[in-house]
Steps between C-alpha positions, in 0.01 A plus 500: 500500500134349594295394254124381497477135486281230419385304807456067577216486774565102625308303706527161665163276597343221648094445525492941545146483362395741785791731447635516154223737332587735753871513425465499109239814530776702716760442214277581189675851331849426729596193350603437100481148573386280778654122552351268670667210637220203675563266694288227337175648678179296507257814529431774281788677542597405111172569373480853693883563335399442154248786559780744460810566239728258721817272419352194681775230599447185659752355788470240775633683802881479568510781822424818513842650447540269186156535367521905507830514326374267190203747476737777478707316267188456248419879466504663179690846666811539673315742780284267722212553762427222716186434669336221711192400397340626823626853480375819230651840470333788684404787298791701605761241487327483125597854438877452657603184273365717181750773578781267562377309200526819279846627670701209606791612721574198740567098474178416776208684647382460870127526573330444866259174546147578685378170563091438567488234764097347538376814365708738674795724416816420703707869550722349762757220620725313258202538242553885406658653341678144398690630219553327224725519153294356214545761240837478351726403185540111480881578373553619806363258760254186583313357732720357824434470888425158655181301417164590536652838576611670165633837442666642170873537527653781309891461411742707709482870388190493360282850585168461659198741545177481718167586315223653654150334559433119664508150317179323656498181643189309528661221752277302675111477500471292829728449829496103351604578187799718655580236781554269201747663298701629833515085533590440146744803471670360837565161330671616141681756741667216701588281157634866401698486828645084435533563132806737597590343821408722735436331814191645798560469853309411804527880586358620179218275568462657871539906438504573118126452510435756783760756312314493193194553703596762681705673252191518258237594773681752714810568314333580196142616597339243443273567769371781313269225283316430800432146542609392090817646634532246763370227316798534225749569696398138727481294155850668415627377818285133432700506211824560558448225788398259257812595230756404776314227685475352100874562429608351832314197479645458126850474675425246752348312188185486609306773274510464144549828301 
């Protein structure tokens, strides 16, 4: 039988000065409580927090994966709503977590991510729809996938919906800033890759780079983006380069992880 239920918006952050108002504006009349879990920040991400009726935790980062489940874990409600600290609700993806808020039928809600890349809306490649779980009943799942890249697992058997309407991602403000991360993301993802033994080759150095290219620029439209297209679907490609090259030189011991 569903049931209307009461709902734990959570959020992770580090130094989001620029981004956090943003998020907690998109959750005001959704969320019965809001938990925020920081990352020690030295900005005025705290101050802008305290602002608003929030749970405010402090943490020194242990991994994304890690950090996101101990948010969950703080939360006052059973029925959780995770967001990053770059991303707000859209006005109809508002509307679609009321109804399931008020009528409850399923373990986890799917909702598509529209990311805004330098200013510009990104419709194509492996940045849209990029569907993502992060609506869902903590009983019935947690955060898992393989550092930096987290996903919410949901226990075998557990029903799933999509909702309507877009989560918005504000992702990068400059190519540098995004060139940075794809660097930083490639290095946890090769500890990610030692930390459970799994070994990278010289031909995953040689050809995974131009398959993730290709595969996100032609396979998947990103063409269609015009030149931001291009330019994410290279850095993917840079990155993925860099995640191997990492991991491989970790093996021969000469790369520490």
């Amino acid at each position: 039988m569903s049931q209307a239920v009461k709902l734990s918006a959570v959020i992770i952050t580090y130094n989001e000065e620029k981004n956090i108002e943003r998020c907690l504006d998109s959750l005001q009349g959704v969320a019965d409580e809001i938990v925020v879990l920081d990352s020690n920040s030295t900005d005025g991400t705290k101050n802008i927090c305290l602002q608003y009726q929030v749970s405010f935790h402090s943490q020194t980062f242990v991994g994304h994966i890690e950090q996101k489940n101990l948010a969950a874990s703080l939360a006052k409600y059973d029925h959780v709503l995770a967001l990053d600290a770059d991303e707000a609700l859209s006005d109809e993806l508002k509307k679609s977590i009321l109804v399931a808020k008020n009528n409850w039928q399923n373990d986890g809600w799917r909702m598509n991510r529209l990311t805004n890349y330098c200013g510009r809306w990104i419709r194509h490649g492996s940045w849209y729809p990029d569907t993502k779980t992060r609506l869902w009943d903590r009983r019935k799942g947690k955060w898992g996938g393989m550092n930096p890249h987290d996903q919410v697992d949901l226990i075998e058997g557990s029903s799933i919906h999509k909702l309507s309407g877009d989560l918005l991602h504000y992702s990068y403000y400059t190519v540098q800033e995004h060139v940075e991360r794809a660097e930083k993301y490639a290095f946890i993802a090769a500890g990610a890759m030692a930390s459970i033994g799994k070994k990278a080759s010289i031909w995953q150095i040689m050809f995974s780079p131009s398959y993730r290219f290709w595969r996100d620029y032609l396979l998947k439209t990103g063409f269609k983006d015009g030149f931001d297209g291009f330019f994410i679907a290279t850095i993917s490609g840079y990155s993925t380069f860099l995640k191997y090259c990492y991991r491989y030189l970790h093996q021969q011991g000469r790369q520490k992880l």
